[in-house]
C-alpha positions in Angstrom: 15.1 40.8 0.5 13.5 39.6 -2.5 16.2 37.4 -3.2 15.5 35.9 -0.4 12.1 35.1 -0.5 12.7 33.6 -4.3 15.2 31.4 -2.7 12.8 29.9 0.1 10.6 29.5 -2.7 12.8 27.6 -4.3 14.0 25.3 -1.6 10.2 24.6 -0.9 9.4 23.9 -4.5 12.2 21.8 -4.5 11.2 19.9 -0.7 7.8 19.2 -1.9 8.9 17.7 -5.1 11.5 15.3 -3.5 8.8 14.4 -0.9 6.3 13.7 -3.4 8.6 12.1 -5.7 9.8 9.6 -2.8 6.4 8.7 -1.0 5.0 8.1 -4.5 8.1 5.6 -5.1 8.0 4.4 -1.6 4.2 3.3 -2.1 4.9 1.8 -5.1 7.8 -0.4 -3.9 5.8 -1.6 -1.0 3.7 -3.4 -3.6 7.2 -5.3 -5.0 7.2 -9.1 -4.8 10.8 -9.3 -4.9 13.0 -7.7 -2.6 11.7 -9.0 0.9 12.9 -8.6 4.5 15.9 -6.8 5.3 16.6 -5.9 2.0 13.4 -4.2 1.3 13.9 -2.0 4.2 17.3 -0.8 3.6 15.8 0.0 -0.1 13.3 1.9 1.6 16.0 4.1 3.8 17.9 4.6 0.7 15.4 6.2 -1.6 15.0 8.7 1.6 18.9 9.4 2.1 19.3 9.4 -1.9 16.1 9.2 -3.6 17.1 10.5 -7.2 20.0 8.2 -7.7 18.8 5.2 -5.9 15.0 4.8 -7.4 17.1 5.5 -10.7 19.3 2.1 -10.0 16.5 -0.1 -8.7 14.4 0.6 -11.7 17.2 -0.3 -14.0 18.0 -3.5 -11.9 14.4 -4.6 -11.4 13.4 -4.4 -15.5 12.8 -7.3 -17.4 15.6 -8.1 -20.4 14.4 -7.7 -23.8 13.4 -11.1 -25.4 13.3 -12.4 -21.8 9.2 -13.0 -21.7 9.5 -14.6 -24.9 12.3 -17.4 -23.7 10.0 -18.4 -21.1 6.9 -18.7 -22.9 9.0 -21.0 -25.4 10.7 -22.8 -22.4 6.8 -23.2 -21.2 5.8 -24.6 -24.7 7.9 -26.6 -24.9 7.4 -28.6 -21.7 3.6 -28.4 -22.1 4.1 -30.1 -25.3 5.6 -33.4 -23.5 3.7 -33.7 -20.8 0.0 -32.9 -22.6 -0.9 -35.2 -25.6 -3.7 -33.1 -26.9 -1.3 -30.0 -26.8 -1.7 -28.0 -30.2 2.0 -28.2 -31.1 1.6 -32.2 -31.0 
């Protein structure tokens, strides 16, 4: 009997965490500029079905490459610099 009980308090531990961990997620996805439409919602259904795995893959797909801020703040320079005459780098 007492086996038993551990185990429901286990499977409940274990229900609120995933529930928790997936509305949390969910919330903060709804926020994301760049999946849109159809796409967004089957995101959304996937985190449910597979929330561990799939939140795990769209974080790793949706992160920024290293050195990829600073190629576009050079690329931004550097065409500030043509089109402004009283640019610093002139």
């Amino acid at each position: 009997m007492d086996l038993k009980i551990i185990g429901y308090i286990v499977l409940i531990g274990i229900g609120v965490f995933y529930l928790i961990y997936t509305i949390k997620y969910s919330l903060i996805f709804q926020k994301n500029l760049i999946y849109h439409g159809k796409l967004k919602i089957f995101h959304m259904i996937m985190f449910w079905i597979v929330p561990f795995i799939w939140i795990s893959i769209i974080k790793a797909l949706s992160e920024s490459t290293k050195g990829s801020y600073q190629y576009d703040q050079k690329q931004k320079r550097e065409s500030e610099s043509w089109s402004d005459p009283y640019s610093p780098g002139n």
